[in-house]
C-alpha positions in Angstrom: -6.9 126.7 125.7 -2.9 126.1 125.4 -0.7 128.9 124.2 2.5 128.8 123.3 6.1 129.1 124.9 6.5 132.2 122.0 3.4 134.0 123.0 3.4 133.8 127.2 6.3 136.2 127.3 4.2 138.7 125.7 1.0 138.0 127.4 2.0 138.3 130.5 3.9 141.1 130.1 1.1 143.3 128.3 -0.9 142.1 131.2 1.4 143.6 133.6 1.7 147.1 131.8 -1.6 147.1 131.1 -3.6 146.1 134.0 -2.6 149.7 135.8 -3.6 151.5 133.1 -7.1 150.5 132.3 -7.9 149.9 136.2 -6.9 152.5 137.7 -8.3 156.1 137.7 -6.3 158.3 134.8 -6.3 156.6 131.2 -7.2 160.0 129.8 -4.5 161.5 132.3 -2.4 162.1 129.1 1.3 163.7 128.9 -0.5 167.1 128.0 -2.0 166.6 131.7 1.1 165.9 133.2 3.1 168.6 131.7 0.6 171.0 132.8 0.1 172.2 136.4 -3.7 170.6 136.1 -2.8 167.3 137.8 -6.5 166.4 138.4 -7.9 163.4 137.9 -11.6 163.6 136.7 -14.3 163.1 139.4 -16.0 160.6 137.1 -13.0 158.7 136.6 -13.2 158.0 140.4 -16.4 156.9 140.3 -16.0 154.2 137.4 -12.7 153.0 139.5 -14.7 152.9 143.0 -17.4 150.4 140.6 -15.1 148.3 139.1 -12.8 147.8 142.6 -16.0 146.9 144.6 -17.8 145.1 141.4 -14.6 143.2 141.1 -14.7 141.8 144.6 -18.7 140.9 143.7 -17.1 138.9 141.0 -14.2 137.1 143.3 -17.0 135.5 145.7 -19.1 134.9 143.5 -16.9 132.8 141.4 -16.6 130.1 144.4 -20.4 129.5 144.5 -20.0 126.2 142.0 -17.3 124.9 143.4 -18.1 124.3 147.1 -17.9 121.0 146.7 -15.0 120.8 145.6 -13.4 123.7 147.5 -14.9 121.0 150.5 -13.4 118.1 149.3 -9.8 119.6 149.2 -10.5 121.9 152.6 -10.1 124.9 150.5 -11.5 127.6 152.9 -13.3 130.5 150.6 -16.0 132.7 151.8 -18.3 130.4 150.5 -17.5 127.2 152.7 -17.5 129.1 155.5 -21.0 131.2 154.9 -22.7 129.2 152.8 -23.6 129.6 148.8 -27.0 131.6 149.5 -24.8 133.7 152.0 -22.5 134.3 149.8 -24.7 134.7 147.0 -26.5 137.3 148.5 -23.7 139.7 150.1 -22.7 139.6 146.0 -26.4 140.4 144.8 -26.0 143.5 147.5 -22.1 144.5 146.8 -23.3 144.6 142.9 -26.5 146.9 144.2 -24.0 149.2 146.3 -22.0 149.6 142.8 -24.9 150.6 140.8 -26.7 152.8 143.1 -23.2 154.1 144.5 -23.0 155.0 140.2 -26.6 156.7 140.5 -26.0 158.4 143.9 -22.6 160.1 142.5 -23.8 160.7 138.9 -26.4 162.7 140.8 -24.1 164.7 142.9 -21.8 165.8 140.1 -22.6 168.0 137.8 -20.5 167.1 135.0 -22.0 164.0 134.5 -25.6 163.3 132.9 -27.4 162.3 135.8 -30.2 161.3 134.1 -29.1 159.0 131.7 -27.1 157.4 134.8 -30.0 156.7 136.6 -32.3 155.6 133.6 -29.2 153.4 132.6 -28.2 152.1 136.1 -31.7 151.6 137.5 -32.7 149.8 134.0 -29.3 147.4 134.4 -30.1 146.7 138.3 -34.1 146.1 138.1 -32.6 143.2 135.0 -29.8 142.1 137.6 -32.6 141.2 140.6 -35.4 139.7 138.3 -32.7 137.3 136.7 -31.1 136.5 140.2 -34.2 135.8 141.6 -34.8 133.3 139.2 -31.2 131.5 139.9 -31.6 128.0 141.7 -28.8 127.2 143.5 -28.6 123.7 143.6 -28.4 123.9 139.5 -25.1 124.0 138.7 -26.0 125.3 135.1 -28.3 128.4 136.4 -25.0 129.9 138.6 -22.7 129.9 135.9 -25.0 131.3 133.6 -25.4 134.0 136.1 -21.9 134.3 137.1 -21.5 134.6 133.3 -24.4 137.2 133.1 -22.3 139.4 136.1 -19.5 139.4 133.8 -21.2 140.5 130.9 -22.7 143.4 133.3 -19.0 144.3 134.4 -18.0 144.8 131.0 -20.8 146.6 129.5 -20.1 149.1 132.2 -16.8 149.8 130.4 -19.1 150.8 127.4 -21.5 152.4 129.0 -19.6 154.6 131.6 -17.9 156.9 128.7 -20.7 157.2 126.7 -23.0 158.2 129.5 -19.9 161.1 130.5 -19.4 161.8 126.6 -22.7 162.8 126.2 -22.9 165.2 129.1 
């Protein structure tokens, strides 16, 4: 994938403005918020920031599995060298189960929320997440990135999912 000169000005840019506003509790925190003495950030924005900041670090282990090797070869020192790909692989399967039953746990707690589609949602999403990473090998190269690939998919589906489960409380 090669972009050009013209556009990576822009890119990078929009990357930079946006990164703080999508990641970061307060999208909805709109200039009818801040001109208002109600400076608080919803609870359940919290929540989906606290997932996605521990998710995210899931993600950034994970993503070294394949490339021991490599990583090896070079002297690269990543979590992975040091503990080992099932280590590693693991401590992600268990940060990704602290996200989603963290998400169940707090839905629960706060009223607002509709803690029962959470739970059917989250629990549905992590019972899939441990029957398909059981099934990873991890001396084939293929099933890892097509898990790594599945963990992405899960990361951004929680972008769907978390609004409608909070609209529709």
């Amino acid at each position: 994938l090669h972009f050009s000169d013209r556009l990576s000005a822009p890119m990078v840019s929009s990357s930079i403005v946006g990164f703080p506003l999508v990641n970061t509790p307060g999208p909805n925190f709109s200039l009818v918020n801040i001109l208002t003495t109600d400076w608080q950030i919803p609870i359940a924005e919290w929540l989906l920031t606290a997932f996605v900041l521990i998710f995210t670090f899931a993600i950034a282990i994970f993503k070294d599995i394949p490339d021991i090797e490599g990583d090896r070869k070079y002297h690269i020192t990543t979590f992975t060298v040091k503990l080992g790909a099932k280590a590693v692989f693991n401590v992600s399967r268990w940060v990704i189960t602290v996200c989603y039953l963290g998400t169940m746990v707090g839905a629960w707690l706060l009223s607002p929320l509709n803690a029962l589609a959470f739970l059917l949602f989250h629990g549905a999403v992590l019972t899939l997440f441990w029957i398909l990473s059981w099934r990873v090998d991890l001396g084939d190269q293929k099933a890892i990135a097509q898990f790594y690939q599945f963990i992405w998919k899960l990361f951004f589906l929680e972008y769907l999912a978390f609004p409608v489960l909070t609209w529709a409380s």
